[in-house]
N, CA and C of each residue as an Amber inpcrd file, in Angstrom:
protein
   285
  69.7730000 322.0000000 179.9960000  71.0490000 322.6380000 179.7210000
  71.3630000 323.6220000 180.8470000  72.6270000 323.5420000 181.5200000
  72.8840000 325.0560000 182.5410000  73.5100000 325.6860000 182.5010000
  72.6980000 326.8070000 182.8840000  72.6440000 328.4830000 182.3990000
  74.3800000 328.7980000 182.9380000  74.4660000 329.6900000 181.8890000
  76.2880000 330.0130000 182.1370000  75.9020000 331.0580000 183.1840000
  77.5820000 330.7770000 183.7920000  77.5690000 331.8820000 185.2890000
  77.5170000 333.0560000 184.5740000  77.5370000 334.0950000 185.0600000
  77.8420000 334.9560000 185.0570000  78.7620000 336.0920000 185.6000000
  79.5730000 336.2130000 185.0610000  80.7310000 337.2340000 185.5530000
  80.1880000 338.3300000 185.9620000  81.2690000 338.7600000 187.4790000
  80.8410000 339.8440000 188.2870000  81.7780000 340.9510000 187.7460000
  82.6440000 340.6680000 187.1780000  83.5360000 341.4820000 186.3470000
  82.9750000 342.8460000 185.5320000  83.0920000 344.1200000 185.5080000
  82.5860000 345.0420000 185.2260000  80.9880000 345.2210000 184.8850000
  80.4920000 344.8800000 186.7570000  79.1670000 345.0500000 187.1300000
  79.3900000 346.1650000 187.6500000  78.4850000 347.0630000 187.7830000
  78.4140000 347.9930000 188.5340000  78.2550000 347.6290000 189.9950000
  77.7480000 348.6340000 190.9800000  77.6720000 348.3820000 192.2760000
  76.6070000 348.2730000 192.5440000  75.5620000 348.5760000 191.5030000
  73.9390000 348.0210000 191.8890000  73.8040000 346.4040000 191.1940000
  74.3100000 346.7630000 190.2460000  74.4070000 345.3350000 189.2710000
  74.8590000 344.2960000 190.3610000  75.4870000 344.4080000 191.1360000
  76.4990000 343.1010000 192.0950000  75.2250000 343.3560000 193.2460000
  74.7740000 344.3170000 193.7790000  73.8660000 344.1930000 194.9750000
  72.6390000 343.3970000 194.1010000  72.0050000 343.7450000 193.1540000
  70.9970000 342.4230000 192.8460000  71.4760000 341.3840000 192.6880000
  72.2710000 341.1440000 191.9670000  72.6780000 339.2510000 191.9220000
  73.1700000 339.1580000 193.1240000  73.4940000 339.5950000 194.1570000
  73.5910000 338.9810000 195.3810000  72.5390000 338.7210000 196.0220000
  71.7960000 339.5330000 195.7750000  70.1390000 339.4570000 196.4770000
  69.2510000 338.3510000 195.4300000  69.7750000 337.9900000 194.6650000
  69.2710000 337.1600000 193.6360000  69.3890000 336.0120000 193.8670000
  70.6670000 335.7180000 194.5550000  71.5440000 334.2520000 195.5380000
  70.8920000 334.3880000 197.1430000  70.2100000 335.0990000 197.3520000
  69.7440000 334.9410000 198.9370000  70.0390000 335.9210000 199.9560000
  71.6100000 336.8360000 199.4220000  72.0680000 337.3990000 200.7280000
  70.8130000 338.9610000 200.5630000  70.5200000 339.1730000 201.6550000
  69.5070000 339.9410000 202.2070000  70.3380000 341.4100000 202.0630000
  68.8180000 342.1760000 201.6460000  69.1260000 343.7440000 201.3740000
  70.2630000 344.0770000 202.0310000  69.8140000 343.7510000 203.2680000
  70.6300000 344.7620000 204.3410000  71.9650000 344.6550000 204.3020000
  72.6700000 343.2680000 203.9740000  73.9650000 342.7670000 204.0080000
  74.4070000 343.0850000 202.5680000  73.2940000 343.4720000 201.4940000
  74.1070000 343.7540000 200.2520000  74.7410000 344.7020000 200.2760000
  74.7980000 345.7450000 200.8330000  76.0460000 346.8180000 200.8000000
  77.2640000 346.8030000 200.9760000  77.1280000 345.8790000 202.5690000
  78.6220000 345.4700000 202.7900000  79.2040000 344.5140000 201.7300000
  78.7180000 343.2760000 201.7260000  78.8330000 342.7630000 200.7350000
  79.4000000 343.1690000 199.2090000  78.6700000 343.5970000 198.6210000
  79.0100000 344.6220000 197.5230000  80.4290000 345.4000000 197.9460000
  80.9810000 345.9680000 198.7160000  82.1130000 346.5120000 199.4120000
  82.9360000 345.4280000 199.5490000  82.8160000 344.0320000 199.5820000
  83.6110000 343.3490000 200.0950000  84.2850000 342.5040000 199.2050000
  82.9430000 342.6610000 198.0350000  83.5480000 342.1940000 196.5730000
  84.1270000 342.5400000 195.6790000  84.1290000 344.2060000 195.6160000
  84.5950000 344.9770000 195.2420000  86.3200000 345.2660000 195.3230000
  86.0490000 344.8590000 196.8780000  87.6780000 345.2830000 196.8770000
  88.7830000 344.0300000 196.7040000  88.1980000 343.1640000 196.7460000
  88.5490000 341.5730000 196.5930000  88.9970000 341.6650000 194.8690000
  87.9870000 341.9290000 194.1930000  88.3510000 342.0010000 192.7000000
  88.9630000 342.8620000 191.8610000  88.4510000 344.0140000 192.2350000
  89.6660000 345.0860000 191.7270000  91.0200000 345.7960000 192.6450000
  90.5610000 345.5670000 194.1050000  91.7890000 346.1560000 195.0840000
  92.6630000 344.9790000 194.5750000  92.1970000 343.9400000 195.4080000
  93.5010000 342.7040000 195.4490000  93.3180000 341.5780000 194.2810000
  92.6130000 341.5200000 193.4240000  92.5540000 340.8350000 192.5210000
  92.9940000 339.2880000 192.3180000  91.5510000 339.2650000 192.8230000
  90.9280000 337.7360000 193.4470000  91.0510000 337.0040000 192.2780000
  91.7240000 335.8000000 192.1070000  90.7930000 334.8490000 190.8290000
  90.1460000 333.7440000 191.2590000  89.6730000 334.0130000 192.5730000
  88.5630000 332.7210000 193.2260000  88.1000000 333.1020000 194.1080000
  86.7220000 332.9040000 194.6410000  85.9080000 333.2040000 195.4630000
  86.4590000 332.2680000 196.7090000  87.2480000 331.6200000 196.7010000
  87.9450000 330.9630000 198.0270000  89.3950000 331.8040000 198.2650000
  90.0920000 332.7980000 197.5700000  90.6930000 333.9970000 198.3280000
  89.6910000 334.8640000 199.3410000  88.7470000 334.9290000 198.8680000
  87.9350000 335.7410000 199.9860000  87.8390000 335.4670000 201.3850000
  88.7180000 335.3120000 202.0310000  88.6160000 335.1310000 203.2580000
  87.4930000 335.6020000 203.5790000  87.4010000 336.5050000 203.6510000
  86.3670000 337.3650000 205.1790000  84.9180000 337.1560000 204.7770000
  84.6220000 336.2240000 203.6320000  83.5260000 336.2830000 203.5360000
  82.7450000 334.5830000 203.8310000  82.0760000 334.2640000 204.7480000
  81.6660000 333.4310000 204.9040000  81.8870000 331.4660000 204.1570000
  82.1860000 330.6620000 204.2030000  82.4090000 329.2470000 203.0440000
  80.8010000 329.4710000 202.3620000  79.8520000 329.0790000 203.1140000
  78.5950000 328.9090000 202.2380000  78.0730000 330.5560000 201.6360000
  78.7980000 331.5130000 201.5160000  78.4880000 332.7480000 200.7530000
  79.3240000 332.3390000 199.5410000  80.3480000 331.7530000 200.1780000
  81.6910000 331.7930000 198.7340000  81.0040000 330.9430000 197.8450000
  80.6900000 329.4390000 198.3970000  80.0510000 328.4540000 197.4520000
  78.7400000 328.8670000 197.0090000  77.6920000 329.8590000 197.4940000
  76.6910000 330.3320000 196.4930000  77.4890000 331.6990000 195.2840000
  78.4660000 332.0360000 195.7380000  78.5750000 332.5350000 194.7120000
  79.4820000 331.6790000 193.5640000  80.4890000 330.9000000 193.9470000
  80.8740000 329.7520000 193.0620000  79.8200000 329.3230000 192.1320000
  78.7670000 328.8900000 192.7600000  77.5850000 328.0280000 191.8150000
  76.9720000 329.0510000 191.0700000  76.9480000 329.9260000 191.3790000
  76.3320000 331.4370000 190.4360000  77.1180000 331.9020000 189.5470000
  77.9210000 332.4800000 189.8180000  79.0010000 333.3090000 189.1870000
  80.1940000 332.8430000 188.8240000  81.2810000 333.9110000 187.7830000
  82.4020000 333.6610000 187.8890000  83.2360000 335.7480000 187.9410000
  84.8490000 335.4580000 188.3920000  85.2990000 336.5170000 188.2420000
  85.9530000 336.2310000 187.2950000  86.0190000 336.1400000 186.2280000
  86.7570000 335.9890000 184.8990000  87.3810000 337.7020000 184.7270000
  88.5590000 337.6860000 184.5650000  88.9400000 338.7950000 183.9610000
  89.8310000 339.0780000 183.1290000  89.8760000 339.9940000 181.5690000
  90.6510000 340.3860000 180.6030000  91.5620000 339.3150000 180.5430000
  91.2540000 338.4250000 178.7660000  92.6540000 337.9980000 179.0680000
  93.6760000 339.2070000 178.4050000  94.6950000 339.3120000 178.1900000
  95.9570000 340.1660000 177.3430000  96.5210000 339.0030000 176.3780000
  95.6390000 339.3980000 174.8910000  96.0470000 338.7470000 173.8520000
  97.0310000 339.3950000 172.7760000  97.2500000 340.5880000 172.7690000
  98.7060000 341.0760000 172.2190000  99.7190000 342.4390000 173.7280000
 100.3670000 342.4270000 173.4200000 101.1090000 343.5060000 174.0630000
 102.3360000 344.5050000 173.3390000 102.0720000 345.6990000 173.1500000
 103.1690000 346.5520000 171.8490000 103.5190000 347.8660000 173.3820000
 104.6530000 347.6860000 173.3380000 105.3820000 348.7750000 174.2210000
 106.1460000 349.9500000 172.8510000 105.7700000 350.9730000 172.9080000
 106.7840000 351.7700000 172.0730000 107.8450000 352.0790000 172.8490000
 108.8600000 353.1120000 171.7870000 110.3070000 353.7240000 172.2970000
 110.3670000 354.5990000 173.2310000 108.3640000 355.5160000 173.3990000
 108.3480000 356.5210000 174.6520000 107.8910000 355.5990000 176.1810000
 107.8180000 354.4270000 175.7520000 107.1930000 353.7630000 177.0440000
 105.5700000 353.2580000 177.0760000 104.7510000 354.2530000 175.7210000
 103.5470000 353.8980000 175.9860000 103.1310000 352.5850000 175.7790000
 102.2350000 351.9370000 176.5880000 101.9910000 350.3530000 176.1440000
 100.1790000 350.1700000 176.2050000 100.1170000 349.4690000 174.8970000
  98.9280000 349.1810000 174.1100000  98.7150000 347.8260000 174.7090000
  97.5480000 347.0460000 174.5800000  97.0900000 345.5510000 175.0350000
  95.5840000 345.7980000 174.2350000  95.8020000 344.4090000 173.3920000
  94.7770000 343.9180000 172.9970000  93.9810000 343.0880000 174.0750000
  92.7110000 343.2150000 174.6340000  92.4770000 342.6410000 175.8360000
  91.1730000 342.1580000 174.9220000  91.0520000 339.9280000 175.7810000
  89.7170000 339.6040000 175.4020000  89.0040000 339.0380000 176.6790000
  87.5640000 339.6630000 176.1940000  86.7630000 339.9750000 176.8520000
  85.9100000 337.8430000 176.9480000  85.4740000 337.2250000 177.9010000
  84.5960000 335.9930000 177.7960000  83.0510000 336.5540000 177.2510000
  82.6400000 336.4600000 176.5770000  80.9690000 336.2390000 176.2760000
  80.1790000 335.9940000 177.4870000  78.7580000 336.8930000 177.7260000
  78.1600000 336.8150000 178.7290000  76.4370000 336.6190000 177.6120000
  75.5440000 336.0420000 177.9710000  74.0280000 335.6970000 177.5640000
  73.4050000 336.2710000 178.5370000
């Protein structure tokens, strides 16, 4: 049976430097790295590891085969009369 990816989606920044180091990329490059994923997913908000330009094809496809960036779906939305707005957000299951 194979093991579900795992979403990089509200990992921390050590959490993303081991599973990268977990896929091969070396200490030294996990920082940048980690920086590069970071801003890919929450700056510009990637929904594929092939937006990532700047990061290598065979980095993208080990993280393809590893991972996913799954993020929030928005399953209700309530705006009130002052503007404030509520979202029921669902989360994918991680093992």
């Amino acid at each position: 049976m194979p093991t579900a990816k795992i979403s990089l989606v509200g990992l921390s920044r050590e959490e993303l430097s081991q599973h990268l180091q977990s896929i091969g990329v070396p200490a030294k490059q996990a920082r940048m790295r980690v920086s590069q994923l970071w801003n890919w997913i929450y700056i510009r908000g990637a929904g594929s590891f092939d937006e990532m330009l700047n990061l290598s094809k065979d980095l993208r496809k080990k993280l393809d085969a590893s991972f996913t960036i799954e993020h929030a779906e928005i399953v209700s939305e309530q705006i009130s009369t002052d503007g404030t707005q509520k979202w029921l957000l669902r989360f994918s299951t991680q093992t």
